[in-house]
C-alpha positions as CSV (number, residue, x, y, z in Angstrom):
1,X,0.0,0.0,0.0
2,X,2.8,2.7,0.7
3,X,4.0,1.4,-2.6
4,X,0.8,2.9,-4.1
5,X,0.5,6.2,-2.3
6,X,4.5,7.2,-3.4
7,X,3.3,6.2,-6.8
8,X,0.1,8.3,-6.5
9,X,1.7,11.7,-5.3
10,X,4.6,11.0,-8.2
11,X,2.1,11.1,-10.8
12,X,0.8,13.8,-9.2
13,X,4.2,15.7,-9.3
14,X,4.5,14.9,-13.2
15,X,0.8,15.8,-13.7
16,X,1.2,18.9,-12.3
17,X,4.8,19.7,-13.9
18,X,3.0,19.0,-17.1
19,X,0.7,21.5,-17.0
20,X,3.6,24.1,-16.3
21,X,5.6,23.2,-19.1
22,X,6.2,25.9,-21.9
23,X,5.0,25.2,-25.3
24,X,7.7,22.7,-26.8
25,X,7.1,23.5,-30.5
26,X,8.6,27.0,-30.1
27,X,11.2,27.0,-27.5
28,X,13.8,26.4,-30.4
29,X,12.2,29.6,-32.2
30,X,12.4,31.7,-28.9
31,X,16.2,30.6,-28.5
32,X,17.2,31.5,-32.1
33,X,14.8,34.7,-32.0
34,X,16.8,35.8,-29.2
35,X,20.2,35.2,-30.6
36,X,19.5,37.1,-34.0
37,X,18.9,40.4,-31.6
38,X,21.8,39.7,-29.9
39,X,25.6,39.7,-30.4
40,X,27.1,36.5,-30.4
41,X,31.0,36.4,-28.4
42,X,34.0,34.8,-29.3
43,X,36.4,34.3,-27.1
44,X,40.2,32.7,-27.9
45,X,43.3,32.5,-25.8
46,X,45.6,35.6,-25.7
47,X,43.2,37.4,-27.5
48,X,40.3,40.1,-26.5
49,X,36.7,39.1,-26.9
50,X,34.6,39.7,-30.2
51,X,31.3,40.0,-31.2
52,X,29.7,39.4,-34.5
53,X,26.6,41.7,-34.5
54,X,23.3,41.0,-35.7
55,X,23.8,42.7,-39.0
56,X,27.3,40.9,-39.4
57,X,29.8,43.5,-38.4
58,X,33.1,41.9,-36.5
59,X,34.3,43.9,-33.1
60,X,37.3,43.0,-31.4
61,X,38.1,44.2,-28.1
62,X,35.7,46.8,-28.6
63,X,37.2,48.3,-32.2
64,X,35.2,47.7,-35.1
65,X,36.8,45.5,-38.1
66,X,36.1,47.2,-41.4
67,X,34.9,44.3,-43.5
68,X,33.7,44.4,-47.4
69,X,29.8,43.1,-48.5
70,X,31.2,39.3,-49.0
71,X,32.9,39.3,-45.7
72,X,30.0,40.4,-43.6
73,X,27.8,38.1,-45.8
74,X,30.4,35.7,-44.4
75,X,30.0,36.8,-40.5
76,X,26.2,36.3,-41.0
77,X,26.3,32.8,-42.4
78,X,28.5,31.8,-39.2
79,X,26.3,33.3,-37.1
80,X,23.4,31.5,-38.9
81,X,24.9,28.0,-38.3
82,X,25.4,28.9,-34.7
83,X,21.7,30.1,-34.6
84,X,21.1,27.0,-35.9
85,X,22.5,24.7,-33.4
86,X,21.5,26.8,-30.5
87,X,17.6,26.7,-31.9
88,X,17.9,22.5,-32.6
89,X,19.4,22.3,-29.3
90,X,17.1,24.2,-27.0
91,X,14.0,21.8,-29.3
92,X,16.3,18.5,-28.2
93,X,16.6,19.8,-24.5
94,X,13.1,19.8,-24.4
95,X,11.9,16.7,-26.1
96,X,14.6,15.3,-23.6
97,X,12.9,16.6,-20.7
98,X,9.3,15.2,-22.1
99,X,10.5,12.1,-22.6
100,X,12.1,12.1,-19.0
101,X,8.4,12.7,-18.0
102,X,7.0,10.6,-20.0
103,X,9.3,7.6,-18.4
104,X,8.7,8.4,-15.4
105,X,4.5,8.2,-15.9
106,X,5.2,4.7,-17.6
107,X,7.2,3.7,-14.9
108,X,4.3,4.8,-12.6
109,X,1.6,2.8,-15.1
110,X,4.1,-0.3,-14.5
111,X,4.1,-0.2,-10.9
112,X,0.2,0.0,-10.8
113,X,0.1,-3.0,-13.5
114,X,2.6,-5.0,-12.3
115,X,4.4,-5.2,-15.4
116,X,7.2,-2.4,-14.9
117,X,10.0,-4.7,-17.4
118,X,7.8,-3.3,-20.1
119,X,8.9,0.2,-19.5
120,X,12.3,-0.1,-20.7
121,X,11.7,-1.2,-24.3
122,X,9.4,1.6,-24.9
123,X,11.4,4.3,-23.5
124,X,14.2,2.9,-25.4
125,X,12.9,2.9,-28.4
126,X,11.3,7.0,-27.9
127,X,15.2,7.5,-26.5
128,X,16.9,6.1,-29.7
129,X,14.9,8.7,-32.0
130,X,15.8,11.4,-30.0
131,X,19.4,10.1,-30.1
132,X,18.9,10.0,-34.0
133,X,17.5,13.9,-33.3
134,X,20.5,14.7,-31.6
135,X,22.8,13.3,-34.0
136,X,21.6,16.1,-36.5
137,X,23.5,18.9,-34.4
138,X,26.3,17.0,-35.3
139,X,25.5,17.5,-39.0
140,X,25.2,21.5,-38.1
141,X,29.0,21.3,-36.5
142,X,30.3,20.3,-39.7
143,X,28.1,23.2,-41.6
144,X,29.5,25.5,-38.3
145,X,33.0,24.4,-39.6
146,X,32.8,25.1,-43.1
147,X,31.2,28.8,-42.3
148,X,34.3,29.0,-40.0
149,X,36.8,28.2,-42.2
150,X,35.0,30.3,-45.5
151,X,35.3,33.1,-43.0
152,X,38.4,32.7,-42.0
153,X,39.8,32.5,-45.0
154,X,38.3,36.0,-46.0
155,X,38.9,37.4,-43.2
156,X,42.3,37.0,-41.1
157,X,40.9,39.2,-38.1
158,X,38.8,36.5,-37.8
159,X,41.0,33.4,-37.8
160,X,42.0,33.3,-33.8
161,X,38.3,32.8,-32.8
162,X,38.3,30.1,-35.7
163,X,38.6,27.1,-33.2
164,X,36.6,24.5,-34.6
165,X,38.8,22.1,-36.1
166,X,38.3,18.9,-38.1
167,X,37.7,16.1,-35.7
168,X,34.4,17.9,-33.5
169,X,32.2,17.0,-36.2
170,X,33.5,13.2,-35.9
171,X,33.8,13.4,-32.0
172,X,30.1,15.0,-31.7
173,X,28.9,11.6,-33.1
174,X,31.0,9.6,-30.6
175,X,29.8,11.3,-28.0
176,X,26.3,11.6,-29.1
177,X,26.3,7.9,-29.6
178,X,27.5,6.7,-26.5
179,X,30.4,4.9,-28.7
């Protein structure tokens, strides 16, 4: 019986978590919508901080880089990607925490149907397509790198905050796999 009432007042918990939850189909909007307002920093070793601003101008330390029309076109590619990857990150966050929810009401159901080995197999399978989800960032860490390099190619000021290099793309996946 105390079994039951701990199960009871822990649906209760989720039930009522549930119905606080934000909206989950724009939390990824409101995180990129507040980037592309913002400034984005850049910080590097033995160098001062930069911003790329939200119509693609490069400051260093406070000075403002004097960049051409391809160059700034440039800064607001990279800032794209990094919109990007903050916007699909802030959607994966969230489908995480629904599905930690969602475990936790089956594991409830379980208890109360005396069949809790079930749970497992159908969280696992909701977990591996969100693992599949989150694989896709890595996919944006290789676009991240190729707007790095294009930029700093065309623009040296730029090449000290370039400090994604080859192997994130490759490691992202190892890590996101659990490899």
């Amino acid at each position: 019986m105390p079994i039951r009432h701990t199960a009871l007042l822990a649906l209760l918990s989720v039930m009522a978590l549930a119905a606080c939850k934000p909206d989950t189909g724009t939390v990824g909007e409101k995180v990129s919508a507040g980037l592309r307002g913002k400034d984005i920093t850049l910080s590097a070793t033995g160098v001062p901080k930069a911003k790329i601003t939200a119509d693609g101008e490069l400051v260093i330390g406070g000075d403002k880089v004097d960049t051409n029309a391809q160059q700034r076109a440039l800064l607001l590619a990279y800032r794209k990607e990094m919109e990007g990857i903050a916007q699909q990150g802030a959607e994966i966050g969230m489908q995480g925490a629904a599905l930690g929810g969602k475990a936790a009401k089956e594991a409830i159901k379980g208890v109360f149907s005396g069949n809790p080995d079930a749970v497992g197999e159908k969280i696992e399978a909701e977990s591996q397509k969100l693992q599949q989800e989150a694989l896709k960032i890595c996919d944006r860490v290789a676009a991240l790198k190729t707007a790095q390099d294009a930029l700093a190619a065309a623009l040296p000021e730029f090449l000290p905050y370039a400090n994604i290099d080859g192997n994130d793309a490759e490691n992202c996946r190892i890590d996101t796999s659990g490899d």
